[in-house]
N, C-alpha and C positions, 0 to 999 in steps of 0.2 A: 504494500500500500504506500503508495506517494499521495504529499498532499502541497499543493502549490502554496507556499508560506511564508509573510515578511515578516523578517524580525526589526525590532527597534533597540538599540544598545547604545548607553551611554556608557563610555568605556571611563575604566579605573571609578566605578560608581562609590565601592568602601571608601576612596579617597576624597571623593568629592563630597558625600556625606557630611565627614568625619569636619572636613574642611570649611564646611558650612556652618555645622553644628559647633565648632570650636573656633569660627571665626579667626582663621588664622590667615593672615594676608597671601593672595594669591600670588603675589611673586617668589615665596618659599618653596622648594622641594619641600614634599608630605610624603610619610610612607604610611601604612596601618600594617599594625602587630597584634602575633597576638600572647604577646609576652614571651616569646624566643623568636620565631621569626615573621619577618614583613610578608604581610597575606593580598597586597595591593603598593603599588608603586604612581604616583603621580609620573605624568611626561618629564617634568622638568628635573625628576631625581634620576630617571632613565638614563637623563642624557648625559647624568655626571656619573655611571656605572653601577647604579644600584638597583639591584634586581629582586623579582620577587623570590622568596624560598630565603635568601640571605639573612644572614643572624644580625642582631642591632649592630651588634659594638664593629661588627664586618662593614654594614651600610653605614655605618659612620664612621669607619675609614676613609670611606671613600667618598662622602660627602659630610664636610663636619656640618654643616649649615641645615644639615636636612631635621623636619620636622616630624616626631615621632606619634603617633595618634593609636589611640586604645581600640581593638575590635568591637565591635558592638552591632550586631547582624538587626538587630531592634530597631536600633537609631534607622539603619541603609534603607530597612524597609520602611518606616513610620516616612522618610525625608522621599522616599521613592514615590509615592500616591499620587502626590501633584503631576509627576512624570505623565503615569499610567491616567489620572483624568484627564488632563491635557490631550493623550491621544486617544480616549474614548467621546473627543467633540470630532473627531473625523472619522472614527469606526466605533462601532456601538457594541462590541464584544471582543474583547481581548484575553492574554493569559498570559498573567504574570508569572515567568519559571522563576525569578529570584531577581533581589534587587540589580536594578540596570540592567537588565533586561526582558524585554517581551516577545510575544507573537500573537499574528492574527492568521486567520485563513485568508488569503488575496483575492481568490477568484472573485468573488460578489465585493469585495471594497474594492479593487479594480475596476471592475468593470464600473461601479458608480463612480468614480473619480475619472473616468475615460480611460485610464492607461496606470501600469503597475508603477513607473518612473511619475506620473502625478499623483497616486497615493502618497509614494516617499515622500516627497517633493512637502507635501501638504503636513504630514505629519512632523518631517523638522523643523517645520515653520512653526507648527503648533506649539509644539514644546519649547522650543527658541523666544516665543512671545508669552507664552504661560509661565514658564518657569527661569525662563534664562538660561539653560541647560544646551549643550550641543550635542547635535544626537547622531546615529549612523544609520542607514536602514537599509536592508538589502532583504533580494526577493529570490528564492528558489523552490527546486522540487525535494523537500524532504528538509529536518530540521537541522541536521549537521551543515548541508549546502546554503542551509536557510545563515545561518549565524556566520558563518566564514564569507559568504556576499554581505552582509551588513559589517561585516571587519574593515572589509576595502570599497565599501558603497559601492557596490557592484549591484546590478539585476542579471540572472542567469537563466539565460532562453528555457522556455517548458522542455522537458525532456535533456538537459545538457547538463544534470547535475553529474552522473558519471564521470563525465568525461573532463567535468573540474573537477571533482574530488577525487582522480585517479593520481595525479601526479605530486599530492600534496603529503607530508608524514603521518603518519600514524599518529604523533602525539597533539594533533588538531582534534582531535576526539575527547580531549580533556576539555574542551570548550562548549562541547556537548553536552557535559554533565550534570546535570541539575539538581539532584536527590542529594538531601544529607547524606556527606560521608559517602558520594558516587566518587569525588576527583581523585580521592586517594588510590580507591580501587580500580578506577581509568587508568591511573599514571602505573599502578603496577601492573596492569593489564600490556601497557604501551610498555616496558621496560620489555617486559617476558615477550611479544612481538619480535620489539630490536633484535634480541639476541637470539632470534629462531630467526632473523635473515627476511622478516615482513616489515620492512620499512618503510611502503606508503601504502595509500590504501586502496590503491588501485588490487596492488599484490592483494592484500587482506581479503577485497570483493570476491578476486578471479577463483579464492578455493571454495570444494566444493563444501556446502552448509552443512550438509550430515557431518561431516570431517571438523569442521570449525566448532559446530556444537558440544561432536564428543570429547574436543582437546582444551576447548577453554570454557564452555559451561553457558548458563544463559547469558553470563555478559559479553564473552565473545560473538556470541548470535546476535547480541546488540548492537555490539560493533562492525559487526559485518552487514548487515540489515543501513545501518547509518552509511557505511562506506557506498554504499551501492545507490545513497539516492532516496533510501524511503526510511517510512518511520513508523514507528510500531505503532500510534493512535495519532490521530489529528488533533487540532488544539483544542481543548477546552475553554472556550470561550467565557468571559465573564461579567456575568449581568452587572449593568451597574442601576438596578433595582435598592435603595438603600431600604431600611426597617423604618416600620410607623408606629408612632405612640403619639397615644393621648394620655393627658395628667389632668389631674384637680386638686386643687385643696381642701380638707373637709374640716370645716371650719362652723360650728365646734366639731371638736374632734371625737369619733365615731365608738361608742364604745359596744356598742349593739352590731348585732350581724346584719338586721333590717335595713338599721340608717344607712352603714356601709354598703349594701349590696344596692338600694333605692342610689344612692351615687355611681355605682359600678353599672349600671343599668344603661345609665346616660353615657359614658364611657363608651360602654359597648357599641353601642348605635352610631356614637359619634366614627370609633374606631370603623365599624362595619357601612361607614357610609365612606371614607378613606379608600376601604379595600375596594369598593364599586366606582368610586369617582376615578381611579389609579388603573382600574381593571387587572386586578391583582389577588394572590391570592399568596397563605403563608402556610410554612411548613407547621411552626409552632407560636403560642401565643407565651409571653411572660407576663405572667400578674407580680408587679412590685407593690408594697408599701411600707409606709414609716412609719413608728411608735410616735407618740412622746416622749418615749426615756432617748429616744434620739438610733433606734435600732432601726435598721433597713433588713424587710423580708421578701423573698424573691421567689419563685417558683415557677417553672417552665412547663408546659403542656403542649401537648402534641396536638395537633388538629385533627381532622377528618379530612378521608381522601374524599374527592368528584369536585375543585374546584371552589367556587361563590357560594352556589349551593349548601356544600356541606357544614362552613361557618357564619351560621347567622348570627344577629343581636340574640336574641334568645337562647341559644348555647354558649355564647360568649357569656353571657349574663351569669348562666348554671356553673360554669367554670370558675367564675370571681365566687360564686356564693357558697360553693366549695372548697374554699381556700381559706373565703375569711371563715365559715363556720371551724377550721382548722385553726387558725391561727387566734380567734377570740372564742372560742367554746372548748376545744380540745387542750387547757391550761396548756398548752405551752407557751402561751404570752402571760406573764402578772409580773406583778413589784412585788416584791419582798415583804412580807408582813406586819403592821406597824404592832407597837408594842406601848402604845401610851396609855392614859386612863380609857377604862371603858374598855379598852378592846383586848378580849383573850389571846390574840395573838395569830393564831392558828390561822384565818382565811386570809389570804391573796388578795390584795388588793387589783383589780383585773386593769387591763393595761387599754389605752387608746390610740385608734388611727389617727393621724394628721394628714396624710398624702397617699393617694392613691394612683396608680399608673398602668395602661396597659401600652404592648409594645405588641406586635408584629413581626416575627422575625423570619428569614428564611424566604424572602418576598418573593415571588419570581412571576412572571404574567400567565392570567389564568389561562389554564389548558394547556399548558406547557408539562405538565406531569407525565413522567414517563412512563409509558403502558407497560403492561407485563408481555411476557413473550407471544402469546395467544392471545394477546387485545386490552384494553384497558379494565378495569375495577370492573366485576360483577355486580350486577345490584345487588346480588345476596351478601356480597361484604359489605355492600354500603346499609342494605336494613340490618346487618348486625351488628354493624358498629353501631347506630343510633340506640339499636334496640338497648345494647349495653349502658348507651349515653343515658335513657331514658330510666334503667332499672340504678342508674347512681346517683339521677335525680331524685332517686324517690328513698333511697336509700342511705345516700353521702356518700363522699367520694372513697372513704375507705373499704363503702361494700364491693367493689368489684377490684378483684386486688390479679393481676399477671405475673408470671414466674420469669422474671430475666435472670441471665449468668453474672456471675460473680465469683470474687478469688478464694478459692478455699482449698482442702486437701483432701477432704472425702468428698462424696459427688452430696451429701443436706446442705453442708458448710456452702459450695457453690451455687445453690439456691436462692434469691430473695422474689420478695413477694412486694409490689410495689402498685400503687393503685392503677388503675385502666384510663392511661391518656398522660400520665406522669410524665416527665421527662428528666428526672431528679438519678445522678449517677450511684450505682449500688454503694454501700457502705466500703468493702473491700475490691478495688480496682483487679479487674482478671488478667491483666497484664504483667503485673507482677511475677516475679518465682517464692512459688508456695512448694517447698522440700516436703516431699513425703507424698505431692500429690501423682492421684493414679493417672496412667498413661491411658491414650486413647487407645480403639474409640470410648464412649462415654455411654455408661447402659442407658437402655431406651427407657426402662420403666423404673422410677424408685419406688419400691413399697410406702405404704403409710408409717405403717411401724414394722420394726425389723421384725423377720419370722426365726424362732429358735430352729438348729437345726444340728443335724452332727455328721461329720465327717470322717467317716473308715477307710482304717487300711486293709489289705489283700487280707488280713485274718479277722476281719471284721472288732480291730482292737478303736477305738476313738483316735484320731486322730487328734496330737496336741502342739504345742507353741513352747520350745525352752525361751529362756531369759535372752538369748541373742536373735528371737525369731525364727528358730530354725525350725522345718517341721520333723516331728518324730517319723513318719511313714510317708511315703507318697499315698497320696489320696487314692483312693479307687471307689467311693460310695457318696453320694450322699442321702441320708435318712432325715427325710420331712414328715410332719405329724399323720403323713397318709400311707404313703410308699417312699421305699429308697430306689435309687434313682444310681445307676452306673455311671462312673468317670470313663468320660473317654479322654481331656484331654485339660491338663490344670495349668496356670501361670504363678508365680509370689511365690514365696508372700513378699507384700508390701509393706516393710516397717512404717509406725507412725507413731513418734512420741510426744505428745505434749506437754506444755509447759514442764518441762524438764527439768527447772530448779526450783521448783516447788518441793517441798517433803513427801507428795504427794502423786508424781506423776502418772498422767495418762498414758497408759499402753496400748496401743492395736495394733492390727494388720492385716490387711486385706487379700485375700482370695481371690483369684479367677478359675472357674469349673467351666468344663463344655459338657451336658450330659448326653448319654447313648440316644433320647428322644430327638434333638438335634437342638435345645435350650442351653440356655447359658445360665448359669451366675454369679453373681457378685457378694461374695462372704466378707463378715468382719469377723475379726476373731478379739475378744473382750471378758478382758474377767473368766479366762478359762473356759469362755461359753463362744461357740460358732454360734452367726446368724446370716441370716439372708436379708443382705439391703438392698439389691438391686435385679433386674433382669437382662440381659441384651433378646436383640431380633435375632 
């Protein structure tokens, strides 16, 4: 897949940033570090020998005059925006891969511009008068061609990316790399190249892909896919749809869920008259507000798929009334208990709103939702979601509660249970490394509560656990309160100790069984007693 693509690059962007933001007069050499070596070089430090990769106390060898500036990848992109709007007043969808530079798809902003040389043309004017910034822009077939024509403001005829990117080095590929922690892996990619005798990337295209795939892995097929002209997906284009909120003051401040929602009402309407005026529609909604004691409370909810439709003032409404019955009914709002005459102490003094806000986020223009493979949303998901929306109207938002993943080490631990439309992230992040958790796959079914059970050896003796998890006998049975049930084929155990420096530690470990029926399951072993916690398919 080739995709005809101009890029926009403001070259040495870290340095121009850094240079802006620390106001350091432009007729200094500037390098950016990032605390051993320079990750950016201005032109003017270039030209007195200072290169990037070089250590400070090296570049200031060689230039004592040069000015040394801290990395800050925050700052390049916060100071970058202006860029990136600047050129969405002449193209209406871009994609930012990383500060100082972008791309857009050319075919349709060409053609509207009359010619791919007056798009360029039109967008360093842009950014030259928006921002002051000089910019480069170059147009090819695929995103490697795409970035090295915006190197030397070149435009490269449809179909000619080959035949420019045959003669140039391998290590032009490093300017390709977009992904955190991709360039390190490019440049040792391009080293191991050199020294197998692949030195530009003509060579790199000409071998054959089975052969590239099996010798250097997906990132070689990367590389090779780039050398040739094409690019693994097309740009992702970037709405510049921003988020909508309305606010109020409630004034007096709301200590009732009534008065509150009767304000949230308004809100609503107001907000849901935004999404139709805009013809827009959003992913999720945020209900914020503010105490008295001066605390701000936030909470994100998911919308409903089909569009306009499926968010009206009236669900917007159930949503805020949901939240505040949470936040002023369900005590987790109150003051501290007074203790003066008259009062036992004992009740909470309950807390009040002063501001209340709803936001919009996730905007994007209605109808834009992307269908499933076989067509968009079924009505049957659409009346089951309402239908759900309806029974927590009637119920509060805690009665319809969903099972999302979360980080744990037995398959309950990774369980929570979080209301239906929530968008609130699980208590323990599943990305993490949780030691002692079991490996995939992940059984299909947890029981409610564990089943006792016991596991035999070949002499029908129990099968048990020493102090180091070892097991006494290879399994061959297992006996549940019905029938026992033949091993055909076992994994584990899985040790699991917790809290370990307690006096008191937790012991287990986990089982995997395949029985003769063709079922599986998933054992714990605890307190000298086997149970069954789970099932696979």
């Amino acid at each position: 897949m080739s995709t005809r693509t101009t890029v926009l690059w403001v070259p040495d962007w870290p340095v121009v940033a850094a240079v802006r933001a620390d106001q350091v007069a432009p007729h200094l050499p500037a390098a950016v570090h990032d605390g051993q070596r320079l990750r950016a070089v201005s032109a003017l430090a270039r030209a007195q020998g200072v290169r990037r990769g070089m250590r400070r106390r090296q570049a200031q060898g060689c230039c004592p005059e040069l000015v040394l500036l801290a990395a800050d990848e925050g700052r390049d992109v916060r100071l970058f925006e202006p860029v990136a709007s600047a050129a969405e007043t002449v193209v209406a969808g871009i994609e930012v891969v990383r500060a100082g530079l972008l791309l857009l798809p050319a075919d349709g902003a060409s053609r509207y511009h009359g010619s791919e040389e007056a798009l360029a043309e039109r967008l360093v004017t842009a950014v030259a008068r928006l921002t002051g910034h000089e910019a480069h822009v170059g147009t090819a077939d695929g995103l490697l061609a795409a970035v090295l024509a915006a190197r030397a403001d070149a435009t490269v005829p449809a179909g000619a990316s080959p035949a420019f990117l045959a003669p140039r080095g391998v290590g032009d590929l490093v300017h390709a790399a977009v992904e955190d922690g991709a360039a390190s892996r490019v440049a040792e990619l391009v080293d191991l190249l050199g020294r197998l005798g692949l030195r530009t990337l003509g060579a790199l295209a000409a071998l054959p892909s089975g052969d590239v795939h099996a010798r250097f892995g997906a990132l070689g097929a990367w590389a090779q896919l780039l050398a040739r002209g094409q690019d693994a997906r097309p740009p992702a284009r970037r709405r510049p749809e921003t988020d909508l909120e309305v606010a109020c003051a409630l004034d007096p401040p709301a200590e009732r869920v009534d008065t509150a929602t009767f304000m949230g009402r308004r809100l609503a309407e107001e907000l849901h008259a935004m999404l139709l005026e805009h013809s827009v529609t959003c992913g999720r909604l945020q209900v914020a507000a503010r105490t008295d004691t001066g605390e701000d409370l936030v909470r994100v909810w998911r919308t409903d798929l089909g569009g306009l439709g499926g968010l009206t003032a009236a669900r917007i409404t159930d949503r805020i009334r949901w939240q505040l019955e949470g936040w002023l009914t369900a005590g987790s709002l109150a003051r501290p208990p007074r203790t003066g005459a008259g009062d036992d102490g004992e009740h909470p003094e309950p807390v009040a709103l002063v501001h209340l806000a709803l936001t919009a986020q996730e905007v994007a223009p209605a109808g834009a939702e992307q269908g499933r493979l076989w067509g968009g949303p079924s009505g049957g998901d659409l009346r089951a979601h309402r239908a759900l929306d309806r029974v927590q109207g009637l119920i509060g938002g805690d009665g319809v509660l969903v099972a999302v993943l979360q980080g744990g080490r037995d398959v309950r631990e990774q369980v929570h249970l979080r209301p239906w439309g929530e968008q609130t992230p699980p208590p323990r992040p599943a990305d993490r490394p949780w030691p002692g958790r079991l490996p995939a796959p992940a059984p299909a079914t947890v029981l409610t509560e564990p089943e006792p059970v016991e596991v035999l050896a070949a002499t029908r003796v129990p099968v048990r656990l020493d102090d180091r998890f070892a097991l006494s006998a290879d399994p061959t049975a297992v006996r549940t309160r019905t029938a026992t049930h033949p091993v055909t084929g076992w994994a584990g155990p899985w040790p699991l100790l917790d809290r370990s420096w307690t006096e008191r530690p937790r012991r287990r470990a986990h089982l995997q069984v395949s029985l003769e029926d063709g079922s599986a399951l998933l054992l714990s072993w605890q307190d000298d007693v086997w149970a069954c916690e789970a099932t696979y398919d």
